[in-house]
FISEKOL-69730 format. One record per residue (C-alpha): residue number from 1; residue in one letter; x, y, z. Coordinates in Angstrom, 1 decimal. Each point is the difference from the previous one (the first is absolute). Example, Ala and Ser with C-alpha at 12.3 -4.5 7.8 and 13.67 -1.06 7.14 Angstrom:
REM FISEKOL-69730
<atom pos="1" code="a" u="12.3" v="-4.5" w="7.8"/>
<atom pos="2" code="s" u="1.4" v="3.4" w="-0.7"/>
This chain:
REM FISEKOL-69730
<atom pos="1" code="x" u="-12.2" v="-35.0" w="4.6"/>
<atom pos="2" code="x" u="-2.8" v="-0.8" w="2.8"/>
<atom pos="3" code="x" u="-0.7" v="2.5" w="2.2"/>
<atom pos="4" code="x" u="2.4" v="-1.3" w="3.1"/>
<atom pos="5" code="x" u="2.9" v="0.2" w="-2.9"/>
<atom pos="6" code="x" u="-1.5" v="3.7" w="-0.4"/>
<atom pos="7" code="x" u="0.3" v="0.9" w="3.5"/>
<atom pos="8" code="x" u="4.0" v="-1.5" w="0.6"/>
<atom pos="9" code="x" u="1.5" v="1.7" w="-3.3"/>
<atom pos="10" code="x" u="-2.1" v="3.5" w="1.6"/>
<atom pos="11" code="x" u="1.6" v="-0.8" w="3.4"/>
<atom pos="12" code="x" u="3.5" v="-1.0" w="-1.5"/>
<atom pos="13" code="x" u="-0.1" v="3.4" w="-1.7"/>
<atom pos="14" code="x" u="-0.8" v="2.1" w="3.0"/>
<atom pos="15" code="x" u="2.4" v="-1.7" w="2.0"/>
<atom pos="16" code="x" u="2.6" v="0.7" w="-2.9"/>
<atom pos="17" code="x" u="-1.4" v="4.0" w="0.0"/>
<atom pos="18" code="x" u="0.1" v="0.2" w="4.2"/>
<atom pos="19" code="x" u="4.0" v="-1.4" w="-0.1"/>
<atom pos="20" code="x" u="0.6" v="2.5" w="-2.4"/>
<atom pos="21" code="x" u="-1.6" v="2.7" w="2.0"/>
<atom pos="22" code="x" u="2.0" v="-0.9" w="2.8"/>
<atom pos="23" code="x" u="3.3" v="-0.3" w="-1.9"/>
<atom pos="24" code="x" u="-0.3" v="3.5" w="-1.5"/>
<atom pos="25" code="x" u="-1.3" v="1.7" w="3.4"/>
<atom pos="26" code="x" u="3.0" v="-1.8" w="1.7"/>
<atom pos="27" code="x" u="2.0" v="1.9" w="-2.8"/>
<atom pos="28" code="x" u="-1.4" v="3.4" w="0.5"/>
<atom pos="29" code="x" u="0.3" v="-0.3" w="3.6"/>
<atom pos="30" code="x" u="3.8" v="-0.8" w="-0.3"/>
<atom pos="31" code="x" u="0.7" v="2.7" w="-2.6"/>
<atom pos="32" code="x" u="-2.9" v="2.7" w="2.0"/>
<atom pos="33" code="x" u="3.2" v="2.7" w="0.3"/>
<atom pos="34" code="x" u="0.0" v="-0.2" w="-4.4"/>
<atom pos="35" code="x" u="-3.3" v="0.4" w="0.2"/>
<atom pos="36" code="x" u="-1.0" v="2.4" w="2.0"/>
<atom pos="37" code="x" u="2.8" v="2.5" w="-1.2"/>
<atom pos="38" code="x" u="-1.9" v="-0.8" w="-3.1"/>
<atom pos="39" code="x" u="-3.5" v="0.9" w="0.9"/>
<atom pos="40" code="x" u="1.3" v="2.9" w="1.7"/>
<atom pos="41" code="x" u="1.7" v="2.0" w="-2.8"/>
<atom pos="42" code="x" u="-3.6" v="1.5" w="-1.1"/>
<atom pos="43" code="x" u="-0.1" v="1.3" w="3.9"/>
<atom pos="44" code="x" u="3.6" v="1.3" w="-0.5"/>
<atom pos="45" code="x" u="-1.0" v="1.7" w="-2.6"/>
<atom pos="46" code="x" u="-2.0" v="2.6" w="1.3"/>
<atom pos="47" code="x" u="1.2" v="0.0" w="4.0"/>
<atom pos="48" code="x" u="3.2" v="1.8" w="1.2"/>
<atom pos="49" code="x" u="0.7" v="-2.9" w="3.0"/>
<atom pos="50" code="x" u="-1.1" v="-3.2" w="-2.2"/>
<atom pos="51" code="x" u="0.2" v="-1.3" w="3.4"/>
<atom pos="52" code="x" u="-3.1" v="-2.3" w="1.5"/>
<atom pos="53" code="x" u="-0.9" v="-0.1" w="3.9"/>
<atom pos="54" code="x" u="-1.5" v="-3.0" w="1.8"/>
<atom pos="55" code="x" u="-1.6" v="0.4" w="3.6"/>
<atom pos="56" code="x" u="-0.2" v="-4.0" w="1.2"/>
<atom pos="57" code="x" u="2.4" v="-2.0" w="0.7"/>
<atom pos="58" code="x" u="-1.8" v="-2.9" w="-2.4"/>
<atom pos="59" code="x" u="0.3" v="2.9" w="-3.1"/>
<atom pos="60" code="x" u="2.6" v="-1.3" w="-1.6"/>
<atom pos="61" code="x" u="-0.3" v="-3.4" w="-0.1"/>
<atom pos="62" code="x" u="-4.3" v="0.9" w="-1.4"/>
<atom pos="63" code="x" u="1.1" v="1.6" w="-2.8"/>
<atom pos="64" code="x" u="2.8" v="-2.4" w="-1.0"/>
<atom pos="65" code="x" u="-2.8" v="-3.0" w="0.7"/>
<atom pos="66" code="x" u="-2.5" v="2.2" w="-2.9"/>
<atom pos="67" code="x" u="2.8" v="0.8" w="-1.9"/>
<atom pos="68" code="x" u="0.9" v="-3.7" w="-0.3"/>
<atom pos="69" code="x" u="-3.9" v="-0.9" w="0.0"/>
<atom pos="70" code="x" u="-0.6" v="2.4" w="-3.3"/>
<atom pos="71" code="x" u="3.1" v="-1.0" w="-1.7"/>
<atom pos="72" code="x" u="-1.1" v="-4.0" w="0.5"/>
<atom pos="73" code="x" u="-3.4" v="0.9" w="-1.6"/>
<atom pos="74" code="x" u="1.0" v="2.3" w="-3.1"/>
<atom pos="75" code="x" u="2.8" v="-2.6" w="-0.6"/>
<atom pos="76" code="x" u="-1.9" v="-2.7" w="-0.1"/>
<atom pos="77" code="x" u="-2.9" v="1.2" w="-1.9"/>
<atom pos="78" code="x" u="1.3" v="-1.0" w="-3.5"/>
<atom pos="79" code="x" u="0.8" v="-3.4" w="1.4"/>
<atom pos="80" code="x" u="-4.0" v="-0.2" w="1.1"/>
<atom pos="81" code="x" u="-0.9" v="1.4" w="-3.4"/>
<atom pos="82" code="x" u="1.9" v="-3.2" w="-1.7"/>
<atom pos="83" code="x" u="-0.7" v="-2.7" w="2.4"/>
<atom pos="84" code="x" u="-4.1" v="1.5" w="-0.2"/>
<atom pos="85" code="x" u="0.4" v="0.0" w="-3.9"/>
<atom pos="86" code="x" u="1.6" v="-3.4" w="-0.1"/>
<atom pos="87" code="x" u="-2.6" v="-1.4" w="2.2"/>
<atom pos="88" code="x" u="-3.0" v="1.0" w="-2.4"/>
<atom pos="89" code="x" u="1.7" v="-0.1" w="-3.6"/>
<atom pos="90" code="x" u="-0.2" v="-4.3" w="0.1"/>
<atom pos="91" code="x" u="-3.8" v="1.0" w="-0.4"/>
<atom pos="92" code="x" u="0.0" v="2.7" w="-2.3"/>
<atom pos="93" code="x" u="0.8" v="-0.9" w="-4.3"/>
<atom pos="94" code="x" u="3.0" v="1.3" w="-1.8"/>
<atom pos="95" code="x" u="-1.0" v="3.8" w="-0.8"/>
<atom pos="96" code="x" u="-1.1" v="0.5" w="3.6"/>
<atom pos="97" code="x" u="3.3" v="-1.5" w="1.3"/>
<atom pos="98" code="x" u="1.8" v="2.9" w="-1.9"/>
<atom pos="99" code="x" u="-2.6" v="2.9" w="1.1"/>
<atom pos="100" code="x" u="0.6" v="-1.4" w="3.5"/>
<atom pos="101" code="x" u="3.7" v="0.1" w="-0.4"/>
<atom pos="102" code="x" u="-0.3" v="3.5" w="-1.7"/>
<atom pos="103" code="x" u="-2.5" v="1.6" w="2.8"/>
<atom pos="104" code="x" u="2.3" v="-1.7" w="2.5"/>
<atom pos="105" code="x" u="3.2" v="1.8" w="-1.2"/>
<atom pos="106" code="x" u="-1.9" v="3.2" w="-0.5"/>
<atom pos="107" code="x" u="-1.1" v="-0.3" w="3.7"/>
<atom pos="108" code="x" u="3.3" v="-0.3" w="1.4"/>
<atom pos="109" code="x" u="1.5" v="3.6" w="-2.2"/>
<atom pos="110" code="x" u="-3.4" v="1.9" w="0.7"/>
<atom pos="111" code="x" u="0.9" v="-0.7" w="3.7"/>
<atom pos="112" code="x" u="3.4" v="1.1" w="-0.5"/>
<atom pos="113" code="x" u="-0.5" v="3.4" w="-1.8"/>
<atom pos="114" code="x" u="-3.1" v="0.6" w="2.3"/>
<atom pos="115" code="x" u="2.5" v="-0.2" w="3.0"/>
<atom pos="116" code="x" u="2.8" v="1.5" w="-2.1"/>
<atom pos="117" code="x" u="-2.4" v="3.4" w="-0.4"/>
<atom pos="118" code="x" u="-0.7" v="0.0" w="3.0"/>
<atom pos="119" code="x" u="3.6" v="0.0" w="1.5"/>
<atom pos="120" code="x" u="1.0" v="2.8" w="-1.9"/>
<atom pos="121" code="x" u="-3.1" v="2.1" w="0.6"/>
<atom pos="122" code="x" u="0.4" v="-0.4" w="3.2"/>
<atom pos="123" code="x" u="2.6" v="2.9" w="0.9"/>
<atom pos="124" code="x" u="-3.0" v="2.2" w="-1.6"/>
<atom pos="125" code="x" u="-2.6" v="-1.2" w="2.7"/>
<atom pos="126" code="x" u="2.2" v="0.0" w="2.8"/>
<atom pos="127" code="x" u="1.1" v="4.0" w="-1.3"/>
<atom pos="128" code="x" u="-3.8" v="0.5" w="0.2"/>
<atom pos="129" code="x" u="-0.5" v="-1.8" w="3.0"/>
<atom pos="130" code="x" u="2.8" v="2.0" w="1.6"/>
<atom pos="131" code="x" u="-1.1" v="3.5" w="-1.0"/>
<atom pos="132" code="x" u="-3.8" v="-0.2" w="0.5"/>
<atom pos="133" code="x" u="0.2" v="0.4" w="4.2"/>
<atom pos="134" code="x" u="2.1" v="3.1" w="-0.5"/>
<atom pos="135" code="x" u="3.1" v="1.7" w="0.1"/>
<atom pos="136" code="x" u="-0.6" v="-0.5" w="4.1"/>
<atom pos="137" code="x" u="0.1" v="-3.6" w="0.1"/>
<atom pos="138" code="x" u="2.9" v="-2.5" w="0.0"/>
<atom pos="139" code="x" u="-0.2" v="-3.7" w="-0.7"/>
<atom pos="140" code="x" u="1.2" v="-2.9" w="1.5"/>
<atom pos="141" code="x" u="-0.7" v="-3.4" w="-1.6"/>
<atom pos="142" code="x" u="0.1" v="-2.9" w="1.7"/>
<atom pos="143" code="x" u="1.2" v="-2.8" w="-2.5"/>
<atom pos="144" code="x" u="-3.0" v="-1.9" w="0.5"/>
<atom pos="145" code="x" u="-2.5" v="2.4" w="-0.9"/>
<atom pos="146" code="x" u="2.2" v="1.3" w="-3.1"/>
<atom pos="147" code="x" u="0.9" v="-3.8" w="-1.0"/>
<atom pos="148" code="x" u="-3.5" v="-1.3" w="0.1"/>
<atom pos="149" code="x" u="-1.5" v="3.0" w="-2.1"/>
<atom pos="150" code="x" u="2.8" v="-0.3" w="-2.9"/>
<atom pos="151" code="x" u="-0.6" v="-3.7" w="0.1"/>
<atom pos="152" code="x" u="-3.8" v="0.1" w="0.2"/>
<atom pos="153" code="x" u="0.4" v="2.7" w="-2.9"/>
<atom pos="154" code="x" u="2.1" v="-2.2" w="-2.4"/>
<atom pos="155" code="x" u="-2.4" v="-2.7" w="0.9"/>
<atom pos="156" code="x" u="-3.1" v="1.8" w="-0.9"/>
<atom pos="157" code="x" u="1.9" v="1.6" w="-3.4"/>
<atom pos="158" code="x" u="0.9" v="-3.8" w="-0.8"/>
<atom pos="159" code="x" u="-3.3" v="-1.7" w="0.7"/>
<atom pos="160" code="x" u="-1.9" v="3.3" w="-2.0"/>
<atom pos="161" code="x" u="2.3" v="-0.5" w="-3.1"/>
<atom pos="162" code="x" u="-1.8" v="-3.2" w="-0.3"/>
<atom pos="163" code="x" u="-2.5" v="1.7" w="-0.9"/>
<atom pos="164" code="x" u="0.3" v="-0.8" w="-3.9"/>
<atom pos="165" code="x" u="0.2" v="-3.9" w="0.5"/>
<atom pos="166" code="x" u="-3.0" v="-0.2" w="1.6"/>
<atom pos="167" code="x" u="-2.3" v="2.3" w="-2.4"/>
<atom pos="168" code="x" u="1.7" v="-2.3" w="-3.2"/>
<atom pos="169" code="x" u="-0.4" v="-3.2" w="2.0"/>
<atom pos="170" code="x" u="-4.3" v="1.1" w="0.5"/>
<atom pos="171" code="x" u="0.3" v="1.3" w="-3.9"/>
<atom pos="172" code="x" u="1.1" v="-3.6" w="-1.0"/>
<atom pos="173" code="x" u="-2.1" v="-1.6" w="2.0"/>
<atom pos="174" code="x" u="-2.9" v="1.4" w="-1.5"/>
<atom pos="175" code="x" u="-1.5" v="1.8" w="3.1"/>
<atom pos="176" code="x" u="0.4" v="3.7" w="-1.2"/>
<atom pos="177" code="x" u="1.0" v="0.8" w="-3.5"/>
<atom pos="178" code="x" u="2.2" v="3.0" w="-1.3"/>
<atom pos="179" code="x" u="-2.9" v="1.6" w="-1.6"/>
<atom pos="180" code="x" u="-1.6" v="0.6" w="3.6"/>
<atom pos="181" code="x" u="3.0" v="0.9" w="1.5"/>
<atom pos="182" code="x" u="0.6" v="2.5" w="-2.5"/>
<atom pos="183" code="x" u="-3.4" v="1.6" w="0.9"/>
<atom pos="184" code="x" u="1.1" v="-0.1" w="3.6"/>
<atom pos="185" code="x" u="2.9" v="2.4" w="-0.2"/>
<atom pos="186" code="x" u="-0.8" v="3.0" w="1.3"/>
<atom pos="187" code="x" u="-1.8" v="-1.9" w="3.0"/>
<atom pos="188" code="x" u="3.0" v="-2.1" w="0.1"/>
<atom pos="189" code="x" u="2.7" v="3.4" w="0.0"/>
<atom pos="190" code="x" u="-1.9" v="1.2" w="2.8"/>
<atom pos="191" code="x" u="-0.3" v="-3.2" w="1.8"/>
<atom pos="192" code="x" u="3.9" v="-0.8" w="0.2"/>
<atom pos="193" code="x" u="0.3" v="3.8" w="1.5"/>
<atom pos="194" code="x" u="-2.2" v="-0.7" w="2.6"/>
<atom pos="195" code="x" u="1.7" v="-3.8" w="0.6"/>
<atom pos="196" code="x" u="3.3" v="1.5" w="-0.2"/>
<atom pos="197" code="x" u="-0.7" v="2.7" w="2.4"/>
<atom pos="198" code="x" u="-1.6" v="-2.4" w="2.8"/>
<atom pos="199" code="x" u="2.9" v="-3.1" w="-0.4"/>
<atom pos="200" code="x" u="2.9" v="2.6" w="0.1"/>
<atom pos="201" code="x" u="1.2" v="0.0" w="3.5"/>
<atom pos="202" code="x" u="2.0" v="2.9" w="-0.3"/>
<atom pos="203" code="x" u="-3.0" v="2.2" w="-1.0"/>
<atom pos="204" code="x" u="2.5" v="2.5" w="-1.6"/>
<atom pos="205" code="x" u="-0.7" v="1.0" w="-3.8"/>
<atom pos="206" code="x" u="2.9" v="-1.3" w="-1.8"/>
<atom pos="207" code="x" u="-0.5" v="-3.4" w="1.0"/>
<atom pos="208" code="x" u="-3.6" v="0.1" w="-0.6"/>
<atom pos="209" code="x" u="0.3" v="1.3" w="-4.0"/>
<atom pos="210" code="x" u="3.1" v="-2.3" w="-0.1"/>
<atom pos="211" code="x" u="-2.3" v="-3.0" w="0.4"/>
<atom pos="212" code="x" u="-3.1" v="1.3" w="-1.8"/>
<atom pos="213" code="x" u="1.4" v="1.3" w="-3.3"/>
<atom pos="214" code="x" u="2.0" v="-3.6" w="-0.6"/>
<atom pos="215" code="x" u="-3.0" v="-1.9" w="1.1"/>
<atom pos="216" code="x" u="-2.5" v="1.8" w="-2.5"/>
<atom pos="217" code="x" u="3.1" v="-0.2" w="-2.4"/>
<atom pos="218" code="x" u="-0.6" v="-3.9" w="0.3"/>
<atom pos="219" code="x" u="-3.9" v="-0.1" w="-0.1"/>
<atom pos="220" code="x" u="0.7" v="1.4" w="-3.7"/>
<atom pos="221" code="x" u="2.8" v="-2.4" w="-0.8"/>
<atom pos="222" code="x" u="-2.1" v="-2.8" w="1.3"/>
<atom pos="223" code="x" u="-2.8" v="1.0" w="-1.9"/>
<atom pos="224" code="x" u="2.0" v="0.2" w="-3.1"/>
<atom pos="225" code="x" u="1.9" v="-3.5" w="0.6"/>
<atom pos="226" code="x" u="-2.6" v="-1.7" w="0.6"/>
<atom pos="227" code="x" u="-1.5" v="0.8" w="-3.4"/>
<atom pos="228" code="x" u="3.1" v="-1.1" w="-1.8"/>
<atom pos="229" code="x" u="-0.3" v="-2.8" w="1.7"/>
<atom pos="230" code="x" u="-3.4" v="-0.9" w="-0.5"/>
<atom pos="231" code="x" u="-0.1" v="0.8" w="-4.2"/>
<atom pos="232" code="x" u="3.5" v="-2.2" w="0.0"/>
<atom pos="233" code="x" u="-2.4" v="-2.9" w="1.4"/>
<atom pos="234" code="x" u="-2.9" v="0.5" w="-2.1"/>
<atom pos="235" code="x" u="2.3" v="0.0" w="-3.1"/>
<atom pos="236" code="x" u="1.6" v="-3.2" w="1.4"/>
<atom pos="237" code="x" u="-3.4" v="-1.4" w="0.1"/>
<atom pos="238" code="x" u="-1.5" v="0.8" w="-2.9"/>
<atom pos="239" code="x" u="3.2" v="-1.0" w="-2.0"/>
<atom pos="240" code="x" u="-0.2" v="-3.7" w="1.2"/>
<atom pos="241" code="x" u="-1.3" v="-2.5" w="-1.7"/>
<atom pos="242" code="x" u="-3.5" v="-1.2" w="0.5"/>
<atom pos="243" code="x" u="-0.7" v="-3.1" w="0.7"/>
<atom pos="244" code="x" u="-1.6" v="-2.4" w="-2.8"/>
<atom pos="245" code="x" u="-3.8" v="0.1" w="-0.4"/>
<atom pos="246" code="x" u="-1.1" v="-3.6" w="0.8"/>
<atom pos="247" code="x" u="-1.3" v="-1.6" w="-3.0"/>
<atom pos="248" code="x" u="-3.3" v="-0.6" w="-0.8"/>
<atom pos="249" code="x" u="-1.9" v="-3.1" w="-0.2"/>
<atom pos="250" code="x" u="3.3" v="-2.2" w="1.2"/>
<atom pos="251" code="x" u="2.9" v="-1.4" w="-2.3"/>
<atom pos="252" code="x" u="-1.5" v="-0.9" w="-3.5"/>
<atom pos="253" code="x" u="-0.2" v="-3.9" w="-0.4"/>
């Protein structure tokens, strides 16, 4: 394909990702009330009036346009995956194709169980949350402020639980090896503390650990992985055939 071919398959597919964005944020805005009951059950949890307050007039219809924007993006995030994947794989030979279909599909259930975890650790950071101003205090969320921080959370749980595609992908490609990440551990334990105390927009404990320990969990399954994979290639390679040694001096006459 010429490089003007390139460019319409790459718009055709960002066209196809935008409709798709649009068709599952139309969705989420028209079911919001499912929604929203569903985000709220961790609140529920630990609050007597489960109730939420708004001040503006516009307040309702803000969080129902997030709700609606966030529920278009995470939707659509497996169908960019595929259309992204499907884009580069005419490029890449056989056994790529499959690790790109296989990093692909690990991609979309390390997002999942990232925002999974932290769903239900939520009710623990908002009890911590709650109990840290004092018996004295008494909240009053808005839905905006409680939506965008569960939301943001899941998001930031989904996007670290990537975490082990990305350190097999650099293993593969040859630009760190498992040998020098296994020398990198205890920098690398203390590291993913610090990261997971900094991105956590809660700030409250049990969200923090609830991030860090599956994250360092993954540094050591990557590492691992990584080296099955790479002794399964060199035993591919060294059991194929090599090639025939030219012969020398020409054909006899």
């Amino acid at each position: 394909m010429s490089l003007v071919e390139h460019l319409t398959e790459l718009r055709r597919r960002v066209i196809l990702v935008v409709v798709v964005f649009v068709v599952f944020g139309v969705g989420s805005f028209v079911f919001y009330p499912q929604i929203l009951h569903a985000l709220q059950a961790p609140y529920c949890r630990v609050s007597r009036s489960c109730k939420f307050f708004i001040t503006t007039p516009l307040g309702g219809l803000s969080i129902r346009v997030n709700v609606a924007m966030y529920g278009g993006a995470i939707l659509a995030s497996p169908v960019a995956l595929w259309e992204a994947w499907r884009f580069v794989t005419p490029g890449l030979k056989a056994n790529e194709r499959r690790y790109a279909a296989l990093f692909v599909s690990s991609a979309i259930l390390l997002f999942a169980g990232g925002a999974a975890v932290a769903y239900l650790t939520f009710p623990h950071a908002m009890g911590f949350l709650n109990a840290i101003g004092g018996s004295s205090i008494r909240q009053i969320y808005s839905p905006s402020s409680y939506v965008n921080l569960i939301l943001a959370l899941m998001a930031i749980f989904g996007v670290s639980f990537e975490f082990p595609v990305v350190l097999v992908g650099l293993q593969l490609a040859g630009i760190v090896s498992p040998k020098t990440l296994g020398k990198w551990r205890r920098l690398a334990a203390f590291l993913i503390v610090a990261l997971a105390a900094v991105i956590t927009p809660s700030g409250d404990p049990f969200s923090m650990f609830a991030l860090a320990v599956p994250m360092y969990v993954f540094y050591e399954l990557s590492i691992w992985l990584a080296k099955l994979i790479l002794h399964r290639r060199e035993v591919r390679a060294s059991a194929a055939p090599e090639p025939a040694a030219a012969t020398e001096g020409g054909a006899a006459g």
